[in-house]
KOLPALO-125774 format. One line per field, with one value per atom (N, C-alpha, C, CB): x, z, y; atom name. Coordinates in pm, whole numbers, plus 50000, padded with zeros to 5 digits. Each point is the difference from the previous one (the first is absolute). Glycine has a CB too. Example, Ala and Ser with C-alpha at 12.3 -4.5 7.8 and 13.67 -1.06 7.14 Angstrom:
X	(51319;49911;50090;49811;50154;50082;49923;50118)
Z	(50780;50000;50000;50125;49803;50006;50073;49785)
Y	(49431;50119;50120;49883;50222;50119;50109;49937)
drendo	(N;CA;C;CB;N;CA;C;CB)
END
This chain:
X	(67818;49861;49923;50066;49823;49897;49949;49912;50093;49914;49866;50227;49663;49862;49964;49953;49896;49980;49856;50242;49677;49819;49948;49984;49950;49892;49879;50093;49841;49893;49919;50070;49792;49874;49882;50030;49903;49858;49920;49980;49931;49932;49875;50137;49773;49912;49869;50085;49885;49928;50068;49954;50193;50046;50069;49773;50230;50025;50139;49696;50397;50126;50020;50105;49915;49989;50072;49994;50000;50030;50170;49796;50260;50143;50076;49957;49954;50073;50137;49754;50194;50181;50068;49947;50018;50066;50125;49796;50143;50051;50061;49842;50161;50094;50101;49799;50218;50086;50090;49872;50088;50046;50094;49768;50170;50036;50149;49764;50240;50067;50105;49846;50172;50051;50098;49816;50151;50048;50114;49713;50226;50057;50189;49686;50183;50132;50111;49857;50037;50135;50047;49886;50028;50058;50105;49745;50224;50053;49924;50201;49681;49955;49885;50109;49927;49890;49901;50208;49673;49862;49898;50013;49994;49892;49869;50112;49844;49828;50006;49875;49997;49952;49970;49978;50017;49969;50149;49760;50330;50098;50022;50121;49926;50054;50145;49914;50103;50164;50046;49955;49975;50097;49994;49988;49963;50037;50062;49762;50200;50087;50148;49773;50292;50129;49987;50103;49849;50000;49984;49846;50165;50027;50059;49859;50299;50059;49993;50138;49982;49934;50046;50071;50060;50059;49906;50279;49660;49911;49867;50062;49855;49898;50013;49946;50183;50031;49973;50139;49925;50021;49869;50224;49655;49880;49892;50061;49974;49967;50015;50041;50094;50008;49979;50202;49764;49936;49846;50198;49751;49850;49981;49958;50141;49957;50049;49976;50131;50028;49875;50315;49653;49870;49855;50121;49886;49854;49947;49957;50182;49975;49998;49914;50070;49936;50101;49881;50144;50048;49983;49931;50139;49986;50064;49984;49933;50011;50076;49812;50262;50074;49944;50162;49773;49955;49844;50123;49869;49839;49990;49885;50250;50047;49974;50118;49775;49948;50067;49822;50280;50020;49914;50184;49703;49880;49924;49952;50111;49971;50131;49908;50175;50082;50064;50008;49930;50003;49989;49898;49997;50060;49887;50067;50031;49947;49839;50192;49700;49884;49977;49905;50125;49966;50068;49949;50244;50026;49891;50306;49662;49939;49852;50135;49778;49914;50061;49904;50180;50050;50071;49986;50022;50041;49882;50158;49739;49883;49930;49975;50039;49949;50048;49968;50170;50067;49981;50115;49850;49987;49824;50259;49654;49871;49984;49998;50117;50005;50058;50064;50024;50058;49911;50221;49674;49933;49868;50133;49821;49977;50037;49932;50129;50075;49963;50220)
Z	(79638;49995;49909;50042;50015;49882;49921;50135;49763;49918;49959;49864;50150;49977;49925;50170;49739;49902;49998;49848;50211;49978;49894;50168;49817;49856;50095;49738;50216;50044;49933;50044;50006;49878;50099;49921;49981;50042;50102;49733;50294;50071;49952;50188;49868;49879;49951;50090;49971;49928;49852;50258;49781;49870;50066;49811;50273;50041;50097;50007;49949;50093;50145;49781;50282;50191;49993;50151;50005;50011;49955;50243;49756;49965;50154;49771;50338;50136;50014;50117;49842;50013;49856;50183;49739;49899;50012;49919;50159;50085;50086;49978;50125;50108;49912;50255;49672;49916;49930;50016;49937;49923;50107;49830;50309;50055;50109;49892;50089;50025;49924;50111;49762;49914;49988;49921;50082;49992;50144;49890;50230;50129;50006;50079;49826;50003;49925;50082;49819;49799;49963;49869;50164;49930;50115;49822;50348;50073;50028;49913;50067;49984;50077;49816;50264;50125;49935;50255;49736;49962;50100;49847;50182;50084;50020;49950;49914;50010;49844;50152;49824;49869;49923;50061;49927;49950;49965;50168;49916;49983;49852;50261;49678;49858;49978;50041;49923;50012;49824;50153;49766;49931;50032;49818;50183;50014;50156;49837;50234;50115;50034;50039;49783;49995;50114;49903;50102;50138;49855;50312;49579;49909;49891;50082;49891;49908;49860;50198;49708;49862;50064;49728;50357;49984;50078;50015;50120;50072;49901;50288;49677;49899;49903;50039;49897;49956;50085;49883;50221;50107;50038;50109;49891;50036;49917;50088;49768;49908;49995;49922;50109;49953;50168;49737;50386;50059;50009;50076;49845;49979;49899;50051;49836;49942;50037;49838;50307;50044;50122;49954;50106;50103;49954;50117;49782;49953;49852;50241;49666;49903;49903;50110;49948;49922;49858;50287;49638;49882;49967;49930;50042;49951;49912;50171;49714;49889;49976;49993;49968;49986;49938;50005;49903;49852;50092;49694;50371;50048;50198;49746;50256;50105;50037;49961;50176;50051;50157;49827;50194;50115;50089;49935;50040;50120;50084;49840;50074;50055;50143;49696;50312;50093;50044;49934;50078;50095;50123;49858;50218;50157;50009;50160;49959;50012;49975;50166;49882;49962;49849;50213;49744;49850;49887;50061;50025;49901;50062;49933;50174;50024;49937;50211;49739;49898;49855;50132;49845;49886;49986;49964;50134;50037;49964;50223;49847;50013;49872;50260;49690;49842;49915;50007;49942;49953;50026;49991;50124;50005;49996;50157;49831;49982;49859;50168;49780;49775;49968;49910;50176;49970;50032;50059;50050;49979;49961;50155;49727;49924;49828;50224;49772;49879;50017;49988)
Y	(35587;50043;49906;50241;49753;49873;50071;49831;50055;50154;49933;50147;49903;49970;50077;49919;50008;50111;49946;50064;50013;50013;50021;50080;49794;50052;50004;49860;50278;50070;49919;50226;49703;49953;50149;49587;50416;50049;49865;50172;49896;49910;50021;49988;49885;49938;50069;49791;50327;50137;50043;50102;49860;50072;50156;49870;50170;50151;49924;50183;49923;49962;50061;49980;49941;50058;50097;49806;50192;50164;49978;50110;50091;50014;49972;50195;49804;50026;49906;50054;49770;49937;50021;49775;50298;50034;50077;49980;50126;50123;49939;50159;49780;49972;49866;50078;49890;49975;50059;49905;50180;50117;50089;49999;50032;50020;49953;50059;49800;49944;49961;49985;50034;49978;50121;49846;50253;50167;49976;50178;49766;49992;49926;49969;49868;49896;49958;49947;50056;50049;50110;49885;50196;50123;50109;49981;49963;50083;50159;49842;50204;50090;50017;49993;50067;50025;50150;49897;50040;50081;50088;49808;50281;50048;49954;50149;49875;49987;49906;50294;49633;49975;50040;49922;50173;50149;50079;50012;49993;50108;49947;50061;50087;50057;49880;50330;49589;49926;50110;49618;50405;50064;50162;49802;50238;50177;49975;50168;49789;49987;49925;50026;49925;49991;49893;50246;49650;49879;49906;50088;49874;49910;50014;49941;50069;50045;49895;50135;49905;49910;49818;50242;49824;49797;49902;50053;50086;49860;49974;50067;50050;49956;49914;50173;49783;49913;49854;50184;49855;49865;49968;50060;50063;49971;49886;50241;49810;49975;49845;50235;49725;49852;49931;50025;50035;49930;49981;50038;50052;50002;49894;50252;49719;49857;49870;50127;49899;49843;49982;49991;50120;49980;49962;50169;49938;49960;50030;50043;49890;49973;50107;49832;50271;50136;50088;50042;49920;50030;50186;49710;50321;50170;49984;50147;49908;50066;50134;49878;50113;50116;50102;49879;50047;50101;50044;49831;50130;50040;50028;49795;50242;50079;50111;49900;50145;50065;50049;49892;50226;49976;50043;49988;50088;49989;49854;50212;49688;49850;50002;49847;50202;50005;50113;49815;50268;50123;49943;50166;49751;49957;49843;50324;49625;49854;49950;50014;50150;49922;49989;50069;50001;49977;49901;50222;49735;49902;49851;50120;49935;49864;49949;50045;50096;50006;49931;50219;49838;49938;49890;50176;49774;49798;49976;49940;50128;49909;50026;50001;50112;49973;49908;50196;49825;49889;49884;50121;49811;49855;49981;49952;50104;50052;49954;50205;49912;49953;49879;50234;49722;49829;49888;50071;49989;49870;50016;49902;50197;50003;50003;50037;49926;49942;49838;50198)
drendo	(N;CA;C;CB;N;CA;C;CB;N;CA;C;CB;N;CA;C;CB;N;CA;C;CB;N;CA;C;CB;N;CA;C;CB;N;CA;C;CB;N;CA;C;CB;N;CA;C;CB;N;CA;C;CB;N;CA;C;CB;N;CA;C;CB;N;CA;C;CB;N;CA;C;CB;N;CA;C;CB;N;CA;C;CB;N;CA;C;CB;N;CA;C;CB;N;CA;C;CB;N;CA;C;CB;N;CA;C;CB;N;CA;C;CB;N;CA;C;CB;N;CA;C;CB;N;CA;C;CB;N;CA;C;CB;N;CA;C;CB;N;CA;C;CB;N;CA;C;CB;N;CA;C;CB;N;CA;C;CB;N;CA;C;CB;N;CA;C;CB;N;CA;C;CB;N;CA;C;CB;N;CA;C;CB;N;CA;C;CB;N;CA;C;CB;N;CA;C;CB;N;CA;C;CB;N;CA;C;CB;N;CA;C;CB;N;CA;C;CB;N;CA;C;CB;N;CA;C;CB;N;CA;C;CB;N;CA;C;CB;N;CA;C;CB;N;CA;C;CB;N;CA;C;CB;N;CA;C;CB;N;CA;C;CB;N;CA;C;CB;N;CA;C;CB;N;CA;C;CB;N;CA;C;CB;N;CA;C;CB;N;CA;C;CB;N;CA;C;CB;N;CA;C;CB;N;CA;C;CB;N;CA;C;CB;N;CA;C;CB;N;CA;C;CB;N;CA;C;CB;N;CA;C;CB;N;CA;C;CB;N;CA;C;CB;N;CA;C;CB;N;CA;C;CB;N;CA;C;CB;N;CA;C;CB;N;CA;C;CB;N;CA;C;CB;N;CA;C;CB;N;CA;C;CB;N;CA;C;CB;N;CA;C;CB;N;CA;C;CB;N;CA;C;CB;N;CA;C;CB;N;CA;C;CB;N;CA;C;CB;N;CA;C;CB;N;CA;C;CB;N;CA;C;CB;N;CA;C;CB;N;CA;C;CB;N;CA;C;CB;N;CA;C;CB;N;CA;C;CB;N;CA;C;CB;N;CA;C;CB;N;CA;C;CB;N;CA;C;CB;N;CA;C;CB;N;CA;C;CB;N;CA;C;CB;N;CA;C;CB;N;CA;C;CB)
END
């Protein structure tokens, strides 16, 4: 498997595009690394027991070989990944705050 890793820039408004290929990344990612077939972008992956601790782990460190995205442990929120649309909000925030720094 190749492994690629997207750095998100904003675009030149300054406002970051949409989450849509964020999401079908994310989506694909859940499909091809992790083995984990998702209903909707939306579905619950933790109360719905569809992301246990070892793959969230596994998720975790493909979200920083894809797209860089670093988590903080100490400032760990699991409502950022309750289901694909929202970790994909929080890709897109995170690389939003990196390139602002």
């Amino acid at each position: 498997a190749e492994s690629r890793k997207h750095v998100l820039a904003p675009p030149e408004d300054g406002r970051m595009s949409d989450c849509a290929e964020v999401r079908k990344e994310i989506a694909q990612l859940f499909t091809e690394q992790l083995s984990i077939e998702v209903p909707t972008e939306d579905t619950d992956l933790l109360d719905g027991g569809i992301l246990d601790s070892l793959k969230f782990v596994e998720l975790l460190v493909q979200l920083e070989q894809r797209f860089g995205t670093r988590v903080n442990l100490n400032e760990f929120e699991p409502e950022n990944f309750r289901s694909i649309d929202r970790i994909a909000q929080f890709v897109v925030q995170q690389a939003s705050a990196q390139a602002a720094d």
